[in-house]
ROMARVO-88826 format. One record per residue (C-alpha): residue number from 1; residue in one letter; x, y, z. Coordinates in pm, 1 decimal, decimal comma, padded with zeros to 6 digits, m for minus. Layout:
<tifis>
NUM/a/X/Y/Z $
...
</tifis>
This chain:
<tifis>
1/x/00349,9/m00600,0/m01523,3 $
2/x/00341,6/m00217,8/m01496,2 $
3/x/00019,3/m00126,7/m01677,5 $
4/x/m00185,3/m00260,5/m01358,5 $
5/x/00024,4/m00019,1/m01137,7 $
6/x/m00017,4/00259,1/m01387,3 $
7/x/m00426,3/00192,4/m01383,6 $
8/x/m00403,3/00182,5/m01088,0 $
9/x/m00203,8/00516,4/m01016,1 $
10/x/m00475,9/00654,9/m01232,5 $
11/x/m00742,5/00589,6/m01072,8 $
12/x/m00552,9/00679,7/m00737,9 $
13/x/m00439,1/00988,2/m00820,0 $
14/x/m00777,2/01092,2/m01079,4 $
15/x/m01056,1/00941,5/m00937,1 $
16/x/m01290,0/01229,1/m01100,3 $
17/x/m01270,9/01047,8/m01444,4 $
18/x/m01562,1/00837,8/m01613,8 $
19/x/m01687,7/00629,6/m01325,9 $
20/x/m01897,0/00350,5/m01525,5 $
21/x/m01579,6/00226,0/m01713,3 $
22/x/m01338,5/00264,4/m01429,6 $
23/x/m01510,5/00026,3/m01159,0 $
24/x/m01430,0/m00265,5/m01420,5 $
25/x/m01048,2/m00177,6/m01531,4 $
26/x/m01008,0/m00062,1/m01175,0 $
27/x/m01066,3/m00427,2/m01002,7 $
28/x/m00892,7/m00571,0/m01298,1 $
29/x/m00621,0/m00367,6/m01228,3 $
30/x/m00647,8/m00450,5/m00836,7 $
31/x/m00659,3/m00831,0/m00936,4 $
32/x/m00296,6/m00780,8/m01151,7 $
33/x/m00164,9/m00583,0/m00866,4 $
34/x/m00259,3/m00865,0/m00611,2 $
35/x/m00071,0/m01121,1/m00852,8 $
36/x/00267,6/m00907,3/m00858,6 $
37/x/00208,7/m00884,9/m00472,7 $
38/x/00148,9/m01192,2/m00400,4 $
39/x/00505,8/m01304,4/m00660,9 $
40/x/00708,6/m01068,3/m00419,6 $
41/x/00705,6/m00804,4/m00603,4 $
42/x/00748,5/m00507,1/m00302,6 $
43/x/00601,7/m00201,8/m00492,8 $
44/x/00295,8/m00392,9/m00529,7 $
45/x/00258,7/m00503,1/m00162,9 $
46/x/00285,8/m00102,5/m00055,7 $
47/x/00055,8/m00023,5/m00307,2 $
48/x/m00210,8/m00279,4/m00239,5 $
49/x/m00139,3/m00178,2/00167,0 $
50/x/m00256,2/00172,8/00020,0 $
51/x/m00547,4/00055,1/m00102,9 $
52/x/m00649,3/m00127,5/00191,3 $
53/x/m00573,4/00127,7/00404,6 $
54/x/m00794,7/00403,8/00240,2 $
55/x/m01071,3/00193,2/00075,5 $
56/x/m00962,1/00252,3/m00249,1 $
57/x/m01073,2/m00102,6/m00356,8 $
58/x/m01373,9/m00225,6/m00143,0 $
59/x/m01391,6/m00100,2/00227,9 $
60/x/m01121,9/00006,5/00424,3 $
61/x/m00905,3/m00245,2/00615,6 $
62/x/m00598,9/m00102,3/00792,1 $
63/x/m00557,8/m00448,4/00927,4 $
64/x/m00466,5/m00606,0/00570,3 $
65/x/m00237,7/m00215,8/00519,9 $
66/x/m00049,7/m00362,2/00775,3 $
67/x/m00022,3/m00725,2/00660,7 $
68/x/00050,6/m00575,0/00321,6 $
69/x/00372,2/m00317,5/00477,6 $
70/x/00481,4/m00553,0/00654,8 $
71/x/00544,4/m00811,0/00377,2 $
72/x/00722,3/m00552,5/00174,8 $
73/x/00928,2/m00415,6/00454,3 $
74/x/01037,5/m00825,3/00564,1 $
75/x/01164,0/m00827,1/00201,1 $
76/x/01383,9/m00468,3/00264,5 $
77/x/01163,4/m00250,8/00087,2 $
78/x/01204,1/00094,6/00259,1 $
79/x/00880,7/00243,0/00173,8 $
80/x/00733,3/m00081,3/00319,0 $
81/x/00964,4/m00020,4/00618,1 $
82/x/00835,4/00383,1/00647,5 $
83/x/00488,8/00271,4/00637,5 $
84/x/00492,1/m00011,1/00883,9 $
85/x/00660,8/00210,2/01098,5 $
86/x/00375,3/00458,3/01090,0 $
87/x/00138,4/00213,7/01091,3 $
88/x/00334,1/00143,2/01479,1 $
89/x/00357,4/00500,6/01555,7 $
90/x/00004,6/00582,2/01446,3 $
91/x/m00204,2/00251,1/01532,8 $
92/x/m00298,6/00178,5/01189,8 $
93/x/m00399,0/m00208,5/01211,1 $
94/x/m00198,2/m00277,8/01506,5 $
95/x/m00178,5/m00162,3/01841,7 $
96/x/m00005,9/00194,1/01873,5 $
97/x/00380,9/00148,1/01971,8 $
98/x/00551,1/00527,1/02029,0 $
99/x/00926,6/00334,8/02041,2 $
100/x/00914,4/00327,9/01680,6 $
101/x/00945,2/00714,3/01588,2 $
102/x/01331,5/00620,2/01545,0 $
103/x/01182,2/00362,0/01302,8 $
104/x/01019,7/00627,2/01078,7 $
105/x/01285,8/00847,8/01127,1 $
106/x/01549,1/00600,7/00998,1 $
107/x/01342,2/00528,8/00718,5 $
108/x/01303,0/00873,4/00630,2 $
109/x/01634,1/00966,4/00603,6 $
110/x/01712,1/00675,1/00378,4 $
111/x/01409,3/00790,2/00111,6 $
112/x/01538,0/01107,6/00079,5 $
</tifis>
């Protein structure tokens, strides 16, 4: 369950490292991620709304970060929560709302 969100970290986080083998373990990784996701598993629905968001696997798609934060933050997951409510504040996949700065803010207190 956890090695696909470690790969995936990795390749996050150290994107530098030998680029012929990581395109393989990197969408294998993706695929396990989507799995958890799509089981409930929250972490996994932020991270794969990461991925979307930046491109990190295939082209960027802030419309499926959203879908992705959202479906963690129905199921109570604060950092879903925080990044669905900057994805409101910010316009990131849905239309810009500015009422929801007490939304991040909220969420933001509770992380910390």
């Amino acid at each position: 369950m956890f090695s696909a969100v470690a790969r995936l970290n990795r390749f996050v986080f150290h994107s530098d490292s030998k680029k012929s083998a990581i395109a393989s373990d990197r969408k294998r990784a993706f695929e396990e991620l989507e799995a958890l996701a799509n089981t409930g598993w929250t972490r996994a629905q932020v991270l794969l709304g990461i991925c979307a968001e930046h491109g990190i696997i295939g082209n960027k798609n802030t419309a499926k970060a959203f879908q992705w934060f959202k479906t963690a933050a129905d199921r109570g997951d604060v950092l879903g929560q925080l990044r669905l409510a900057e994805c409101y504040e910010f316009g990131i996949g849905v239309e810009k709302h500015d009422e929801n700065k007490q939304l991040v803010k909220s969420c933001t207190t509770r992380l910390w």
